[in-house]
C-alpha positions, 0 to 999 in steps of 0.5 A: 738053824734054829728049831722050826716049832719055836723061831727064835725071832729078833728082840724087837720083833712084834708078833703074837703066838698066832703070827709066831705059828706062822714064822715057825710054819714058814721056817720050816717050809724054807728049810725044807726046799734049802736041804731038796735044793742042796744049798750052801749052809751059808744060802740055807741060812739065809733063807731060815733068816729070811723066814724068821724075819718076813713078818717080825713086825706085822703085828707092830703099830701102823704109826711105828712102822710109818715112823720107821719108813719116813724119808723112803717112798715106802712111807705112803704104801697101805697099812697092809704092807708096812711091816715089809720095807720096815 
């Protein structure tokens, strides 16, 4: 896994240093649990990649990530949560 302080993050994740932080704080969180929970490397990973990735594209543009989405019903939801089904 990777260094909590610093998530290395998809190149095409959208964020800013403020939702960097964040990622990094949620990371580090799903680290923890993983270790007191003794999951496999293989869960403990998943669940490090799940905290890297659970808001690459907040930051991305509502028209990219309703483009991203056409076709699926989550094409209509708020702006709000986009960046999720994306």
């Amino acid at each position: 896994m990777t260094d909590a302080a610093e998530p290395r993050l998809p190149s095409w994740a959208q964020v800013g240093e403020k939702r960097r932080g964040h990622i990094a704080r949620v990371t580090a969180l799903l680290d923890r649990w993983a270790a007191e929970m003794s999951l496999t490397a293989g869960e403990a990973q998943t669940w490090h990649d799940a905290g890297r990735w659970h808001d690459a594209l907040r930051d991305a543009p509502e028209a990219e990530l309703r483009e991203m989405l056409r076709g699926t019903p989550f094409a209509a939801s708020p702006p709000g949560v986009l960046h999720g089904p994306a």
